[in-house]
C-alpha positions as a printed NumPy array, in Angstrom:
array([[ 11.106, -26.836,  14.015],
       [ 11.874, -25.186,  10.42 ],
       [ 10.785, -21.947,   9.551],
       [ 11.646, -19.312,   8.073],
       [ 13.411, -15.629,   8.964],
       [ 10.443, -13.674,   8.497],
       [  8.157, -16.282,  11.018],
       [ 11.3  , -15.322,  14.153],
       [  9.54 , -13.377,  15.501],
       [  6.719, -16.379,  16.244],
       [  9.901, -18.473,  17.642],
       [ 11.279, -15.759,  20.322],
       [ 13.688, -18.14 ,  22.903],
       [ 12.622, -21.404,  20.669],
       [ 14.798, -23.719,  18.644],
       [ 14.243, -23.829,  15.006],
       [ 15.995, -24.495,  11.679],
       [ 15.964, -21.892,   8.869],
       [ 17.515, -23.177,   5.332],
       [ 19.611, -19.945,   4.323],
       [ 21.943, -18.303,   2.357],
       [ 25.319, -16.925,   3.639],
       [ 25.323, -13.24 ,   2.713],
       [ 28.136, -12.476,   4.531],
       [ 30.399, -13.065,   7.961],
       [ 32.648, -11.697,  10.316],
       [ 34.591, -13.517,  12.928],
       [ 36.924, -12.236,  16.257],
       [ 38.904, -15.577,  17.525],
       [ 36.143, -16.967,  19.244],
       [ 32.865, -16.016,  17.462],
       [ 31.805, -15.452,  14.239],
       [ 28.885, -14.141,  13.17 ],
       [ 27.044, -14.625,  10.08 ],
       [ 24.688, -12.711,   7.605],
       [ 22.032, -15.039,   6.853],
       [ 19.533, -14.671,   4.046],
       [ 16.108, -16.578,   3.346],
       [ 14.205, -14.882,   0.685],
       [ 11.928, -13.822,   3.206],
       [ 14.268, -11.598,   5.099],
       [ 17.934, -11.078,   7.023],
       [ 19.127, -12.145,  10.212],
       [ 22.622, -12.455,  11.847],
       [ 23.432, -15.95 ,  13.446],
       [ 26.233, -15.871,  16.197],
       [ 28.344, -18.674,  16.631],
       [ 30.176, -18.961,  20.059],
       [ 33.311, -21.199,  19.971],
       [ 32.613, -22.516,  23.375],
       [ 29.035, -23.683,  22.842],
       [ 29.219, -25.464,  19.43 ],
       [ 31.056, -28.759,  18.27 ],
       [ 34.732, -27.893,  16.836],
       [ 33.646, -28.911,  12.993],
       [ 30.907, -26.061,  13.566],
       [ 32.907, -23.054,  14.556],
       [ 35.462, -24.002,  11.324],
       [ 32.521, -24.092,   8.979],
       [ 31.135, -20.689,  10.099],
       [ 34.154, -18.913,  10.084],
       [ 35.503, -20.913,   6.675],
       [ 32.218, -20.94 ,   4.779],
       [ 32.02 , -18.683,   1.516],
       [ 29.741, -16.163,   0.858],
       [ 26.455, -17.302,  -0.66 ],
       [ 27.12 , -21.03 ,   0.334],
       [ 23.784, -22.671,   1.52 ],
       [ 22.773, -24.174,   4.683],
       [ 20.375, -25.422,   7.321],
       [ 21.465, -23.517,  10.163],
       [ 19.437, -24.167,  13.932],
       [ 19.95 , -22.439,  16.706],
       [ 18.114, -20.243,  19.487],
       [ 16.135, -17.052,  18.575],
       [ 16.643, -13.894,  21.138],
       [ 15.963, -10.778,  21.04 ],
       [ 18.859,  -7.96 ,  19.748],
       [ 18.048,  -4.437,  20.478],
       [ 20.979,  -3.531,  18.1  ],
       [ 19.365,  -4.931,  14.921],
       [ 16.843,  -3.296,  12.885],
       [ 15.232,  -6.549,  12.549],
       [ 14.909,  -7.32 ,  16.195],
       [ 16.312, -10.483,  16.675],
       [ 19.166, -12.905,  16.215],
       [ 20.109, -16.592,  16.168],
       [ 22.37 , -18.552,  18.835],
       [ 23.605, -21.174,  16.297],
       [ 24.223, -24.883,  17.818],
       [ 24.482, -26.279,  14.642],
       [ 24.93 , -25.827,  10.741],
       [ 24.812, -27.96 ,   7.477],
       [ 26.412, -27.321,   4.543],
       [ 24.118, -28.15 ,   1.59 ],
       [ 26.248, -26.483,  -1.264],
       [ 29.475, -24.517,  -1.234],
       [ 29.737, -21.539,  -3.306],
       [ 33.291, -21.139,  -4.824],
       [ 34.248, -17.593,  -6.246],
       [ 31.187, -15.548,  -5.617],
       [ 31.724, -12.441,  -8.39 ],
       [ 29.549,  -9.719,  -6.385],
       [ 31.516,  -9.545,  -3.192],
       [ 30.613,  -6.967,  -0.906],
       [ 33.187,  -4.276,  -2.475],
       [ 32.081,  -1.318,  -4.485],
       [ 31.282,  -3.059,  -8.486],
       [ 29.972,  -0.552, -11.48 ],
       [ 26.507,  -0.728, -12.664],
       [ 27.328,  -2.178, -16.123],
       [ 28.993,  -5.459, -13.627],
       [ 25.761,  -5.384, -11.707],
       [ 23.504,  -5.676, -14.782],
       [ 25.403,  -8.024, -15.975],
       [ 25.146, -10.731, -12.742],
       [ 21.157,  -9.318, -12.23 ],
       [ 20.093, -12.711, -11.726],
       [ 22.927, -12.746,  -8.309],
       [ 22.539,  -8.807,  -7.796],
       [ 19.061,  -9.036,  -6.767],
       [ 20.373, -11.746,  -3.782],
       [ 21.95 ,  -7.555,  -2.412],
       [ 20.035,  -6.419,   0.664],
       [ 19.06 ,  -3.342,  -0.883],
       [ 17.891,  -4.833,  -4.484],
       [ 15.935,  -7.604,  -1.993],
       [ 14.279,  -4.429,  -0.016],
       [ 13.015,  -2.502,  -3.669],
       [ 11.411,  -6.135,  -4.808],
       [  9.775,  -6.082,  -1.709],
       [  8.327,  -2.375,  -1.841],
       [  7.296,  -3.674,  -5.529],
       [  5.568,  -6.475,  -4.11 ],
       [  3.647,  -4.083,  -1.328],
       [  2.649,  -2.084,  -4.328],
       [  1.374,  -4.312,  -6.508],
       [ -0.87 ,  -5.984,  -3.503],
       [ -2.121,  -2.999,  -2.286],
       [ -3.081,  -2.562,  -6.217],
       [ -5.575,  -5.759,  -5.815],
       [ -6.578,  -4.637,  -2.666],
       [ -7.556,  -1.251,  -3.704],
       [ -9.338,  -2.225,  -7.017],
       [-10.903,  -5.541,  -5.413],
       [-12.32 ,  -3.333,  -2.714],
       [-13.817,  -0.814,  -4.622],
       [-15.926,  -2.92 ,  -7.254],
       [-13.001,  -3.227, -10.022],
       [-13.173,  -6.313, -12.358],
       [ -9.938,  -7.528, -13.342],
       [ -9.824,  -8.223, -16.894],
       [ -6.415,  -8.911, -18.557],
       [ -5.823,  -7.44 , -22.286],
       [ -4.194,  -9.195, -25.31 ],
       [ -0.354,  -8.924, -25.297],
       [  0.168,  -9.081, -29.613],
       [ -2.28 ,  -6.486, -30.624],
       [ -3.167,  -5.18 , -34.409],
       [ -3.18 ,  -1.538, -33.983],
       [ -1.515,   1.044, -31.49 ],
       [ -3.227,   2.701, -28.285],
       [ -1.784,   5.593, -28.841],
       [ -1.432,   5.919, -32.638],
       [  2.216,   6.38 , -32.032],
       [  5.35 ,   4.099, -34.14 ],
       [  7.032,   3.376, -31.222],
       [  5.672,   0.568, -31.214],
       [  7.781,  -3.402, -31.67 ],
       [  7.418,  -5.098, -34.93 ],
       [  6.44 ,  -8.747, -35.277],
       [  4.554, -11.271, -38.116],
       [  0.78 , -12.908, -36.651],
       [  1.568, -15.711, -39.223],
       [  0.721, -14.031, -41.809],
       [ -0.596, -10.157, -40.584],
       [  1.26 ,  -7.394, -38.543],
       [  1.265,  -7.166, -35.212],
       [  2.628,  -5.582, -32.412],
       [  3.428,  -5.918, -28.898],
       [  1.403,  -3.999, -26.846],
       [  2.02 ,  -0.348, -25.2  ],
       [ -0.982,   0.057, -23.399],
       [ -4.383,  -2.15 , -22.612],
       [ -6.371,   0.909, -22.327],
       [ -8.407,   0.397, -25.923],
       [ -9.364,  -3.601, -24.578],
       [-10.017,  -2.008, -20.924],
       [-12.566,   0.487, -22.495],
       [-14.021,  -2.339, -24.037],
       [-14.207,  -4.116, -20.589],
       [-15.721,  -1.029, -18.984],
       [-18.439,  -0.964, -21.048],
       [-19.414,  -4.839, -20.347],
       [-18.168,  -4.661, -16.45 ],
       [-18.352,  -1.204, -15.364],
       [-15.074,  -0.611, -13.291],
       [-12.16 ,  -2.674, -14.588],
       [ -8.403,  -2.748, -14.284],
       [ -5.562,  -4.334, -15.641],
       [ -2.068,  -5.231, -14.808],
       [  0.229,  -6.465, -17.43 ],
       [  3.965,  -5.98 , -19.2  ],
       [  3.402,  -3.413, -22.007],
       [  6.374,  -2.484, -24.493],
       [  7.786,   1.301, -25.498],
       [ 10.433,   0.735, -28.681],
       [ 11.512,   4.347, -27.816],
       [ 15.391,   4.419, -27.996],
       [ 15.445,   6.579, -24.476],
       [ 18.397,   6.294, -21.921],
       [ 17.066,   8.31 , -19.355],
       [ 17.01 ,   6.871, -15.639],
       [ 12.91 ,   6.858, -16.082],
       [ 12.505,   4.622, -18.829],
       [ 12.205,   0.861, -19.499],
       [ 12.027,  -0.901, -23.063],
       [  9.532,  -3.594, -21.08 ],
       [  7.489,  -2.084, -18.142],
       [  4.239,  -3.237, -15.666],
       [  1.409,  -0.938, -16.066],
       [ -1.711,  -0.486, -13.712],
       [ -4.933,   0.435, -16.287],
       [ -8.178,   1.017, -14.687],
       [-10.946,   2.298, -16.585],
       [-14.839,   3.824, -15.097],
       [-17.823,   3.698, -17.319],
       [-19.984,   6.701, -15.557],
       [-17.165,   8.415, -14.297],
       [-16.198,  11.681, -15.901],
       [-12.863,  13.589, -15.339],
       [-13.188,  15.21 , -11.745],
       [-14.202,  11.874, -10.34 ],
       [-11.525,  10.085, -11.956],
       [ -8.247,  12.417, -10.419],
       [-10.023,  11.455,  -6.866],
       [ -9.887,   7.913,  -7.605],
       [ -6.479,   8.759,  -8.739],
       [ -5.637,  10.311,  -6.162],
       [ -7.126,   7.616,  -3.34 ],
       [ -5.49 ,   4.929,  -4.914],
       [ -1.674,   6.29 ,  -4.886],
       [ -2.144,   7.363,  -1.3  ],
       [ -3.89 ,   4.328,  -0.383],
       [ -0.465,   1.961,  -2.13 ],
       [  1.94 ,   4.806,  -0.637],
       [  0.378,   4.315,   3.262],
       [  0.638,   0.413,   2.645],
       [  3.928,   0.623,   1.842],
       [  4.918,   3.054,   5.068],
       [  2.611,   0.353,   7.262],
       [  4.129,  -2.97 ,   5.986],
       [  7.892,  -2.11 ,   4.5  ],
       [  9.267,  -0.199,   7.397],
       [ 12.338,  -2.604,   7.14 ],
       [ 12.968,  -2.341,   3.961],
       [ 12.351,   1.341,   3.806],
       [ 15.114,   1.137,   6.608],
       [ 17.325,  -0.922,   4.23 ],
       [ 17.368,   2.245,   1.578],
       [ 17.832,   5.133,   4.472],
       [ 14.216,   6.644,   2.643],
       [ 13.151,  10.051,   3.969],
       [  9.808,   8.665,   5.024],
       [  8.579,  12.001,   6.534],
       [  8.472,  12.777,   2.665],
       [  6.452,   9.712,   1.831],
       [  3.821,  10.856,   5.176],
       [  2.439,  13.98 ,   3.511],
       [  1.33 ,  11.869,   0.557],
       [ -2.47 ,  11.782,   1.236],
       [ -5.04 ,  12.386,  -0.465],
       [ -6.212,  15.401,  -2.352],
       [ -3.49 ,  16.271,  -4.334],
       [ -2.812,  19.724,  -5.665],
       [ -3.848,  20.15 ,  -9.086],
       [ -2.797,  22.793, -11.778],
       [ -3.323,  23.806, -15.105],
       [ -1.   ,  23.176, -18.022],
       [ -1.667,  26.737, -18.793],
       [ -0.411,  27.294, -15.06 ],
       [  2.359,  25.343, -15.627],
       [  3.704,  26.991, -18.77 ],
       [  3.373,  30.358, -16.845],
       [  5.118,  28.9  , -13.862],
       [  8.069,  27.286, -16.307],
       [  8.582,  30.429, -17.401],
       [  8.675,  31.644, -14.031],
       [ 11.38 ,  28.986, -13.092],
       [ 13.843,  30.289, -16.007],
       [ 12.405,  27.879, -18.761],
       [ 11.838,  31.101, -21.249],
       [ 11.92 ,  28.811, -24.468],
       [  8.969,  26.416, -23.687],
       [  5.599,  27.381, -25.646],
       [  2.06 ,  27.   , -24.926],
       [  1.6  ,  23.763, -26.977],
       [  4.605,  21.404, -26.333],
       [  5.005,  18.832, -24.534],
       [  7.55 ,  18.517, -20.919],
       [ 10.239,  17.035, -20.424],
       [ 11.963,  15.819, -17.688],
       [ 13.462,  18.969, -16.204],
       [  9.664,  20.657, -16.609],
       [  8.106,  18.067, -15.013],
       [ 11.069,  18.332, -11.534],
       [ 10.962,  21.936, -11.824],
       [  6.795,  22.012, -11.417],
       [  7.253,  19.477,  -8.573],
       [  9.629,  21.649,  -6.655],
       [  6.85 ,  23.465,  -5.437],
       [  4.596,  20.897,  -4.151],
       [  5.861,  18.307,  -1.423],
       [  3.669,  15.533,  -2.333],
       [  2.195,  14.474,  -6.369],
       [  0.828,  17.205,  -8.29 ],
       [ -1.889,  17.224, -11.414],
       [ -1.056,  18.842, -14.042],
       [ -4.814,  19.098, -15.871],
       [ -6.039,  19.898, -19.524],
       [ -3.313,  19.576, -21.977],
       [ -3.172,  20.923, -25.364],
       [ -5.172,  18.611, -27.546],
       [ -2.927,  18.175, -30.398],
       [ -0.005,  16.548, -28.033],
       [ -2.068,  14.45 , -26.483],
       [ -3.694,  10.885, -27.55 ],
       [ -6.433,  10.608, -30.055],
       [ -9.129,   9.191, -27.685],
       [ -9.125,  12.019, -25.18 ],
       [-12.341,  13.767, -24.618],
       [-12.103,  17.981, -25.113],
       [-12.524,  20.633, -22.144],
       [-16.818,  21.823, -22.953],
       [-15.343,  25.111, -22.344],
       [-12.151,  25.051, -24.468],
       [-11.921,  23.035, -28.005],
       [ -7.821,  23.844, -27.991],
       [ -7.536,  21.38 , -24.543],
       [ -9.012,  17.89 , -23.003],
       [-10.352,  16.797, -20.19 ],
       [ -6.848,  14.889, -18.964],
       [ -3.992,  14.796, -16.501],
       [ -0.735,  13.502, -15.753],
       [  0.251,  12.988, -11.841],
       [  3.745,  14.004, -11.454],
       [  5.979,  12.582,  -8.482],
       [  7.355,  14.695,  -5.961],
       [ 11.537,  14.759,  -5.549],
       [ 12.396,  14.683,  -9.141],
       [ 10.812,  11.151, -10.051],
       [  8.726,  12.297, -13.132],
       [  5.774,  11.299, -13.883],
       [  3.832,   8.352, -12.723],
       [  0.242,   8.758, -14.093],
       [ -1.107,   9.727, -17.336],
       [ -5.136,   9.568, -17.892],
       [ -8.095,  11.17 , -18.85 ],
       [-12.355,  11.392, -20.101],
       [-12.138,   9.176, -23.443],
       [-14.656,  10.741, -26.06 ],
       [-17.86 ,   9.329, -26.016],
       [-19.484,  10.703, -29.194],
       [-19.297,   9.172, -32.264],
       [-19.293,  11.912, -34.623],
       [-16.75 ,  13.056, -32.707],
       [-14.706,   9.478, -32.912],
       [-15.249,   9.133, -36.105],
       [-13.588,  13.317, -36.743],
       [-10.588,  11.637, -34.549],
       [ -9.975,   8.675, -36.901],
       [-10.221,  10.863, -39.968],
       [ -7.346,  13.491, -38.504],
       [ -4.847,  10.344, -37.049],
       [ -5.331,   8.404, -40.133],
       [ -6.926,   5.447, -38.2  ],
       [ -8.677,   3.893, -41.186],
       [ -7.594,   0.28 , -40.942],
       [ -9.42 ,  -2.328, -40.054],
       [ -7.792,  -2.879, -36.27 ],
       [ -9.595,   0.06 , -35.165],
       [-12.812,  -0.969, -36.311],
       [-13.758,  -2.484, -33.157],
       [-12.485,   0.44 , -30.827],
       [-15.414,   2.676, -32.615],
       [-18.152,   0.321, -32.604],
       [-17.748,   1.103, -28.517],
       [-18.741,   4.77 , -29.203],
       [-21.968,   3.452, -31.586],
       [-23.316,   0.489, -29.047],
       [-24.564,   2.293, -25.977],
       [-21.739,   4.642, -25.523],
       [-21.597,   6.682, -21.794],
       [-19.28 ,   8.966, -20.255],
       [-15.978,   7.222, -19.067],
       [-12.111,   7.859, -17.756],
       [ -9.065,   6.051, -16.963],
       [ -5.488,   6.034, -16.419],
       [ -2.339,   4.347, -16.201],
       [ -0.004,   3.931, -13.806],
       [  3.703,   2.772, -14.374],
       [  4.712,   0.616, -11.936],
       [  8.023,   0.968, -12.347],
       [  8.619,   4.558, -11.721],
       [  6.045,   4.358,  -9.045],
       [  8.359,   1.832,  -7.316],
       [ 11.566,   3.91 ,  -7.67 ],
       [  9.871,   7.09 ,  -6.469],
       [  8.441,   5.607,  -3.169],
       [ 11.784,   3.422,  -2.371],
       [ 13.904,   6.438,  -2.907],
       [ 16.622,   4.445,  -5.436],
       [ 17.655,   6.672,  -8.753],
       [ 17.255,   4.632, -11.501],
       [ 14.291,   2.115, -13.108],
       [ 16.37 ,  -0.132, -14.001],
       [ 16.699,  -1.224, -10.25 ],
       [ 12.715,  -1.387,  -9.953],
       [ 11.836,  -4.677, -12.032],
       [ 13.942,  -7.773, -11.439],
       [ 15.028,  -8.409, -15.358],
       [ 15.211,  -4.621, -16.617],
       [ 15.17 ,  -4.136, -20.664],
       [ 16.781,  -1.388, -21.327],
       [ 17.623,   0.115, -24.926],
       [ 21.419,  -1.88 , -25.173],
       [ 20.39 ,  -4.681, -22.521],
       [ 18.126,  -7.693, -23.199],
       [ 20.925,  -9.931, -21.113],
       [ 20.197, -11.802, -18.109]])
């Protein structure tokens, strides 16, 4: 019977044949025992001299690593593996031998490893963060799908930036600008206001010429947006949905948590609510912390936003920002012209943050004040105000980056590990 290493444990003390990889081997005289990889998971086949033919034996202990095979054999259990079981192999075929592997299992440096990505992520530990990204982005469907959200995917090549920014990548629409996109949020307002609760999940693009270990050139984004849902209501549905992928991924990635040693006591706390505290709170706490030269006003870097997490063991809110460093769109505090109604969810251990959202302005006068003071009088914004003219109501969202929601809850210390093909500001190779 074929199957496959994640199916085993359906096959305990049956025969079967799995079509594998060789990841690695090890052999003492008169066994060897090999690393076998699927796609769908690890397992170690043994191969006993004395109960296999002769030609067996010398191709398990002879094969190289990463040749594939049909291997069948006997599935028992083994207490000693994290995965549970183990193969008695009777028999293997050799369907292609790989010569001169380059990613053996010594150390390499990262700039070797970026450069063979598309055999790096073959690696038991790159295999385990695909498959926490994977959890993630299913519990993302399941979460939306469950509570009402319409999926509705925005346009790619856009006319105009979401955030009025010019960080933005350059490209000819025949014979107009365009750009590639760097959020869907303007579209998934749009969406709102025809489907009520929407979300998207797409590539978006960031030409900002950053190194840092939290940023990506091309990165996944999660974008839902709420017509009838104002500020308060949007942080709990914040809130509910990272603690809602975070337990998924403790239930259904135990291995591959396993895989990356992650401290999943840490991962645990994360339930919903989250703390929450002012930016005004924060400045005062900075200062607190030894960060004497930050102002009420600018923005936080990377070292503000670890330092404000050091207090809290699980993801923190940092509410109403300054209005003039933050995005055109968002609605301001009733109480307080000088802030909006907005918040960015910071990551606990150091991993930044993962959330940025807020109430979008639903007045027009208002809208129309916004365009005049950003300069947004071309035509590609046309559209985006006609949403504040036709029936306008109260409505939030946020985004979520995938990415450095992946590298936070798998533990690993760089993005670039988190998507299969990372783009980073001197890579665009594999």
């Amino acid at each position: 019977m074929k199957t496959t290493i994640a199916q085993v444990p359906k096959s305990l003390g049956e025969k079967v044949t799995i079509g594998a990889w060789l990841a690695n081997k090890r052999s003492s005289g008169k066994i060897a025992f090999l690393q076998l990889r699927d796609g769908t998971g690890f397992i170690q086949g043994v191969v006993v001299k004395s109960e296999v033919s002769e030609e067996t034996f010398q191709l398990a202990k002879n094969m190289s690593q990463e040749s594939s095979v049909y291997v069948t054999g006997t599935i028992v259990e083994d207490s000693r593996s994290p995965f549970g079981f183990e193969m008695q192999v009777e028999s293997i075929e050799l369907i292609h031998e790989a010569v001169d592997y380059p990613i053996t299992p010594k150390d390499h440096g990262t700039e070797f490893l970026m450069d063979h990505r598309h055999l790096w992520l073959r690696s038991k530990k790159q295999h385990a963060v695909m498959k926490i990204r994977n959890e993630i982005i299913r519990a993302t469907y399941e979460f939306f799908n469950d509570n009402g959200y319409v999926k509705i995917d925005p346009p790619i090549l856009t006319g105009s930036s979401a955030e009025g920014t010019t960080e933005l990548f350059h490209t000819k629409y025949f014979d107009e600008d365009a750009y590639l996109s760097q959020s869907g949020q303007l579209y998934m307002e749009a969406a709102a206001m025809a489907f009520g609760k929407v979300f998207s999940f797409g590539p978006t693009f960031r030409a900002e010429k950053s190194k840092t270990r939290r940023h990506l050139i091309e990165f996944w984004m999660i974008e839902p947006e709420m017509a009838f849902v104002e500020h308060a209501e949007s942080l709990e549905i914040q809130e509910n949905y990272v603690s809602h992928v975070v337990q998924s991924v403790l239930k259904n990635c135990k291995l591959e948590l396993g895989v990356l040693d992650r401290d999943t006591a840490k991962l645990e706390k994360v339930k919903a609510p989250f703390p929450r505290i002012s930016y005004d709170d924060a400045i005062a706490l900075l200062k607190e912390k030894g960060f004497t030269d930050i102002e009420w006003g600018e923005d936080f870097g990377a070292p503000h936003e670890t330092a404000i997490a050091e207090d809290f063991d699980m993801p923190v809110f940092i509410t109403n920002w300054p209005k003039d460093i933050k995005a055109f769109y968002m609605k301001p505090d009733p109480n307080r012209d000088d802030v909006v109604l907005c918040a960015d969810l910071i990551a606990p251990e150091g991993y930044g943050e993962i959330i940025g959202g807020s109430q979008r302005i639903d007045d027009l006068d208002l809208m129309k004040q916004r365009y005049e003071e950003h300069g947004l009088t071309g035509p590609a914004y046309k559209w985006y105000l006609e949403l504040s003219q036709y029936g306008s109501v109260p409505h939030s969202g946020f985004g979520l980056g995938l990415e450095r929601t992946v590298a936070w809850i798998s533990g690993v210390e760089h993005v670039r590990e988190t998507i299969p093909f990372p783009r980073l500001l001197n890579r665009l190779y594999p």
